[in-house]
VOVOGU-929633 format. One record per residue (C-alpha): residue in three letters; residue number from 1; z, y, x. Coordinates in Angstrom, 1 decimal, padded with zeros to 4 digits, m for minus. Layout:
BEGIN
+---------+-----+--------+--------+--------+
| residuo | num |      Z |      Y |      X |
+---------+-----+--------+--------+--------+
|     ALA | NUM |      Z |      Y |      X |
...
+---------+-----+--------+--------+--------+
This chain:
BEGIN
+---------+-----+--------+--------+--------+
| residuo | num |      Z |      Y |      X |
+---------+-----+--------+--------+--------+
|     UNK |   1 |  179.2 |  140.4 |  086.4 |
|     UNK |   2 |  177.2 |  138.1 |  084.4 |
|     UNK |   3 |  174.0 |  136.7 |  085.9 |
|     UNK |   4 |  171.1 |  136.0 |  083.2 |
|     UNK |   5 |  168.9 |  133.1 |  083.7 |
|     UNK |   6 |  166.9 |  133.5 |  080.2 |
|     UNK |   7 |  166.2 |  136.4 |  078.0 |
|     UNK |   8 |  164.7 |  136.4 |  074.1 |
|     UNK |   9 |  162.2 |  138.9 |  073.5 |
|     UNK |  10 |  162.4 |  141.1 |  070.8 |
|     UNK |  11 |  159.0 |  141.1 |  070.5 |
|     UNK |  12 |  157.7 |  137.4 |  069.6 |
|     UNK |  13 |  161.7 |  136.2 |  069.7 |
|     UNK |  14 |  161.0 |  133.5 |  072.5 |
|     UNK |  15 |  163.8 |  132.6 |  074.9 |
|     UNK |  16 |  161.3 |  133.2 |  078.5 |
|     UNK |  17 |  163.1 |  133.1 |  081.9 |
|     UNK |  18 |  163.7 |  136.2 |  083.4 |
|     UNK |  19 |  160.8 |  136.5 |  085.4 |
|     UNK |  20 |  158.9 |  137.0 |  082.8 |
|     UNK |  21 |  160.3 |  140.1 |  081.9 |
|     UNK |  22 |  159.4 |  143.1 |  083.2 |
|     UNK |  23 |  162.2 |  145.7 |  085.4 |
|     UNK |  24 |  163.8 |  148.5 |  083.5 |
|     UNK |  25 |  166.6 |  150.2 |  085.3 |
|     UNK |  26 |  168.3 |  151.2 |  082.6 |
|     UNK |  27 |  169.6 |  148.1 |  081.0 |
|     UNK |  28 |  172.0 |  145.9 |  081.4 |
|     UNK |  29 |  170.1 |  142.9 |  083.0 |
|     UNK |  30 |  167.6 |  145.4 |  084.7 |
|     UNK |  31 |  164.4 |  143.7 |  082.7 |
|     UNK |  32 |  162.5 |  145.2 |  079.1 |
|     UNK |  33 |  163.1 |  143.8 |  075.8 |
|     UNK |  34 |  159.5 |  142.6 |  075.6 |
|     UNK |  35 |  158.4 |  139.9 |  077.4 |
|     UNK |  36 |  155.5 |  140.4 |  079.8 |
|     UNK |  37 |  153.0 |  139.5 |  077.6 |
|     UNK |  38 |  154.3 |  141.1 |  074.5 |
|     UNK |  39 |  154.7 |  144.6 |  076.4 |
|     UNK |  40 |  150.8 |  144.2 |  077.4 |
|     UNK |  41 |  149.9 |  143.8 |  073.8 |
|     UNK |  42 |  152.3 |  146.6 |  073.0 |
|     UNK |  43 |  150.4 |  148.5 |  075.7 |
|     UNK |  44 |  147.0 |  147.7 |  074.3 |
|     UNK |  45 |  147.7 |  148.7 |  070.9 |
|     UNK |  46 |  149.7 |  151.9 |  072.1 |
|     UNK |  47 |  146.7 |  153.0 |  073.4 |
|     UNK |  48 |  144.0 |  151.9 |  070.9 |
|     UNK |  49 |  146.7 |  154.2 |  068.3 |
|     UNK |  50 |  146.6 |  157.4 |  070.7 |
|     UNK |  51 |  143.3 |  156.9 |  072.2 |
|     UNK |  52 |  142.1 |  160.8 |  071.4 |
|     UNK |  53 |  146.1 |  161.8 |  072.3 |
|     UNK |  54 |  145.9 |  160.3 |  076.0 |
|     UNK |  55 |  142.8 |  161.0 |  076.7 |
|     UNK |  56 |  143.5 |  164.6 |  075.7 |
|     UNK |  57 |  146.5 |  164.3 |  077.4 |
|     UNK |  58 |  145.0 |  163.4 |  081.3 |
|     UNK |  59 |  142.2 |  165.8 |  080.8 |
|     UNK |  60 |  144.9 |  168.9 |  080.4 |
|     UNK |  61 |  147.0 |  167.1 |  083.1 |
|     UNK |  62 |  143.6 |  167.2 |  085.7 |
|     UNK |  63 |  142.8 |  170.4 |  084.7 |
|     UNK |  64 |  146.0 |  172.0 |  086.1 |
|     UNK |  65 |  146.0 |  173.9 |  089.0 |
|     UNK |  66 |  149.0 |  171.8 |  091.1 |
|     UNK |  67 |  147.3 |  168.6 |  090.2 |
|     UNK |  68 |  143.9 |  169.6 |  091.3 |
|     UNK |  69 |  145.6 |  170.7 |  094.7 |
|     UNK |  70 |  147.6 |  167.5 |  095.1 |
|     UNK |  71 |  144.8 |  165.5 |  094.7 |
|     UNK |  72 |  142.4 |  167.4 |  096.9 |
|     UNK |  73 |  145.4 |  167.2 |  099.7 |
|     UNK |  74 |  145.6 |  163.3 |  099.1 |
|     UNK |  75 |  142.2 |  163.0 |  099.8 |
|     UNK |  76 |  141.8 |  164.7 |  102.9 |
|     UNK |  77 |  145.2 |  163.1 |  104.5 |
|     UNK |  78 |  143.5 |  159.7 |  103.1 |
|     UNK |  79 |  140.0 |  160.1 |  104.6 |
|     UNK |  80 |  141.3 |  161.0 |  107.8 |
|     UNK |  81 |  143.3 |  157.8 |  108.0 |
|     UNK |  82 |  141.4 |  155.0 |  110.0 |
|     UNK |  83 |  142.3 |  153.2 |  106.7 |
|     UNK |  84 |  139.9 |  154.9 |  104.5 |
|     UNK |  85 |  137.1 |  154.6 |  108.0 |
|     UNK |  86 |  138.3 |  150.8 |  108.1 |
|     UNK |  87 |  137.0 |  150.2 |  104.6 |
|     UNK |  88 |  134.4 |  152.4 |  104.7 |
|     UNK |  89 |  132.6 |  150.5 |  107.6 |
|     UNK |  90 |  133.7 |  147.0 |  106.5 |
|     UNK |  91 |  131.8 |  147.9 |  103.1 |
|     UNK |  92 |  128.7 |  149.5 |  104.5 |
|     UNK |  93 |  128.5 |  146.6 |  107.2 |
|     UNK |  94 |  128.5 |  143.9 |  105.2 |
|     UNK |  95 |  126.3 |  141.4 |  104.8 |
|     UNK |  96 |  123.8 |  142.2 |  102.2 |
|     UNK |  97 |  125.3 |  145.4 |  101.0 |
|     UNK |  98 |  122.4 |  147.7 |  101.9 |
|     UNK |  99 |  120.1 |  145.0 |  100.7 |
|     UNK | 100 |  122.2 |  144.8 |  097.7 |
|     UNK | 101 |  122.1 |  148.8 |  097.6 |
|     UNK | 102 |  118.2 |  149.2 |  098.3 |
|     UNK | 103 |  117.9 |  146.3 |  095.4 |
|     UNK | 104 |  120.2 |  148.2 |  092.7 |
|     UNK | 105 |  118.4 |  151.6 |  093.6 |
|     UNK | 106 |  114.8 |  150.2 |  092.8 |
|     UNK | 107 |  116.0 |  148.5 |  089.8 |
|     UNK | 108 |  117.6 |  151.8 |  089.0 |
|     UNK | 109 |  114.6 |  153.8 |  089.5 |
|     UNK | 110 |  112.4 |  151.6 |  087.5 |
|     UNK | 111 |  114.6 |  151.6 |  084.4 |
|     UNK | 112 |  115.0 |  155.5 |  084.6 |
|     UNK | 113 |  112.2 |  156.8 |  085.4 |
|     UNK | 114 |  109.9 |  154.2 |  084.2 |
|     UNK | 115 |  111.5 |  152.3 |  081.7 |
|     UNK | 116 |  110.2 |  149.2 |  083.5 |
|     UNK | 117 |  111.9 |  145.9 |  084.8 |
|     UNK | 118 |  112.2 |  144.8 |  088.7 |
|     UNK | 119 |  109.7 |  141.5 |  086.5 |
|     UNK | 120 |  107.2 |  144.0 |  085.0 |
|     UNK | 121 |  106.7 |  145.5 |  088.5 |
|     UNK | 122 |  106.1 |  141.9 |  090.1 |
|     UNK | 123 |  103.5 |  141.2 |  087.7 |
|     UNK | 124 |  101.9 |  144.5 |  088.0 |
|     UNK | 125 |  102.0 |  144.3 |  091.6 |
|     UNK | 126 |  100.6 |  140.4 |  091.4 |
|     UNK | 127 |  097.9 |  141.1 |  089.5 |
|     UNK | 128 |  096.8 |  143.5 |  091.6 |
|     UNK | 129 |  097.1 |  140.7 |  094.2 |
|     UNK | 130 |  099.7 |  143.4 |  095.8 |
|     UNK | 131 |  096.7 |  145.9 |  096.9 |
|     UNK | 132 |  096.4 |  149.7 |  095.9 |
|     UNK | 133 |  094.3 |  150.2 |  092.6 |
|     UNK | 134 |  092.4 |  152.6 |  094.3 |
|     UNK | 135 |  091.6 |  151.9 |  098.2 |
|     UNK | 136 |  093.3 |  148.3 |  098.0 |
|     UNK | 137 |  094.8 |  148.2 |  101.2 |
|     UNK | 138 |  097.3 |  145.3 |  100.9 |
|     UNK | 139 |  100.9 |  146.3 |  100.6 |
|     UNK | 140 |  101.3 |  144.8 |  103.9 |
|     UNK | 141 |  099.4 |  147.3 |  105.9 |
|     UNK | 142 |  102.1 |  150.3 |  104.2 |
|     UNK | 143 |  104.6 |  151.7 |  105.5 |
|     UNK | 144 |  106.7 |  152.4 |  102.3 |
|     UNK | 145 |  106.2 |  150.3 |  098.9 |
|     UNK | 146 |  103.2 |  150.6 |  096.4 |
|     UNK | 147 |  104.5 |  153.8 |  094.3 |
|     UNK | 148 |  104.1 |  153.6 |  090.5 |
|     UNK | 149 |  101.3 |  155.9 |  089.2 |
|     UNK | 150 |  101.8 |  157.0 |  085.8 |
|     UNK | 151 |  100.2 |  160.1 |  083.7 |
|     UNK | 152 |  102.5 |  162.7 |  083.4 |
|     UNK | 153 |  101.5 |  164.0 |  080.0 |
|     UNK | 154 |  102.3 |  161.0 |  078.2 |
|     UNK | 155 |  103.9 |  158.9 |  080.7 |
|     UNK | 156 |  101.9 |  155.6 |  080.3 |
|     UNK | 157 |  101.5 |  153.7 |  083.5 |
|     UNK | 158 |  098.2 |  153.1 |  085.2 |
|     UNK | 159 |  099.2 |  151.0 |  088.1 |
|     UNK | 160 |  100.4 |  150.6 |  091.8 |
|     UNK | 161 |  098.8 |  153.0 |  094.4 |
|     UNK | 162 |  099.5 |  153.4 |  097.9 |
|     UNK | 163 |  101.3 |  156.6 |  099.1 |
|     UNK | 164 |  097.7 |  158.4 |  099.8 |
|     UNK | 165 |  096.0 |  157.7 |  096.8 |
|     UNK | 166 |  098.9 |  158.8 |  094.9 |
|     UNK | 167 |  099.5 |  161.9 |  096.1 |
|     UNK | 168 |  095.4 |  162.5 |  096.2 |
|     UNK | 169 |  096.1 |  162.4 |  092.6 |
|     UNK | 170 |  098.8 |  164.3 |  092.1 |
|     UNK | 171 |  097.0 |  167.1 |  094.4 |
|     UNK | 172 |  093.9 |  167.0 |  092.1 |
|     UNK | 173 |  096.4 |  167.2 |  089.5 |
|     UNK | 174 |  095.4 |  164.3 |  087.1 |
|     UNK | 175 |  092.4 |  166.0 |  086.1 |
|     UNK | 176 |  089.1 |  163.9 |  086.2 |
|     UNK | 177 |  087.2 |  167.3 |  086.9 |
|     UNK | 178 |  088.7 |  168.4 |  089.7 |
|     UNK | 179 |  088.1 |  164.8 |  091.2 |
|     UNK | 180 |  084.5 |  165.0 |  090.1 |
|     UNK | 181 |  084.2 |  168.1 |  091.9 |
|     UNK | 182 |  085.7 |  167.0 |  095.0 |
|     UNK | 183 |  083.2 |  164.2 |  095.0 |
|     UNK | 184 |  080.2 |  166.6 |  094.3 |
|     UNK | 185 |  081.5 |  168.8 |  097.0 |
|     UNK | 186 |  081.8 |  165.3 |  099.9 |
|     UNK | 187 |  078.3 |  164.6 |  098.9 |
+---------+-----+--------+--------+--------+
């Protein structure tokens, strides 16, 4: 039996050591015809071609019954491994990570819901010198953040209220005459 050292690829026809081939059982010297890098780029295009075809492809293959089952039954035999509780913990315990989380989830909810940056807010909130628009307590005497107050017919923002005033607000529903009232009614 004949031990190779190097192979050519049929690909870019460059002798490459054999390690940079990948395995294939069924030939001769148990490596592909491409080289490593070749196959990628084979791969690449392959799938660029057929794009619609695979995708087509996997979403028929997840749709069937046995497949749906054998992935439901890897998934429970996987999060009852101490693996899966390993990661888990080593993830949510991290240093940072529900920081990190609280931080994305804010910056998240800004963009959404308000179409606003985390840099919009900070200047909203400094020059309100980080006090509620309506009773100013500082932000520092809340429990929770200074909640966004915007008009719900056409969505513009008015600015940063504490948790009372804003749902004083949203109680009165917006409306300047219900308010009015209300104050007629105190006095």
């Amino acid at each position: 039996m004949t031990i190779y050292q190097e192979k050519i690829c049929t690909k870019c026809l460059t002798s490459k050591s054999l390690d940079m081939f990948g395995f294939n059982k069924k030939t001769k010297d148990g490596r592909k015809h491409r080289c490593k890098v070749c196959d990628k780029l084979y791969g690449e295009e392959y799938y660029k071609r057929n794009k619609s075809k695979i995708s087509k492809d996997n979403k028929e293959w997840y749709k069937l019954p046995e497949t749906k089952n054998r992935i439901k039954e890897y998934q429970k035999v996987y999060h009852k491994t101490d693996e899966y509780k390993i990661a888990k913990s080593r993830r949510e315990n991290t240093l940072g990570y529900k920081a990190a989380k609280k931080s994305y989830d804010f910056k998240r909810h800004l963009s959404l819901d308000y179409d606003m940056t985390v840099e919009q807010y900070q200047q909203m909130f400094d020059d309100q010198c980080g006090r509620c628009k309506i009773c100013e307590t500082h932000q520092s005497e809340l429990n929770s953040p200074l909640n966004i107050d915007h008009c719900h017919k056409i969505g513009t923002i008015r600015g940063l209220l504490c948790v009372n005033c804003n749902h004083g607000l949203g109680c009165y529903k917006d409306s300047k005459e219900l308010l009015l009232k209300a104050i007629e009614y105190l006095s």
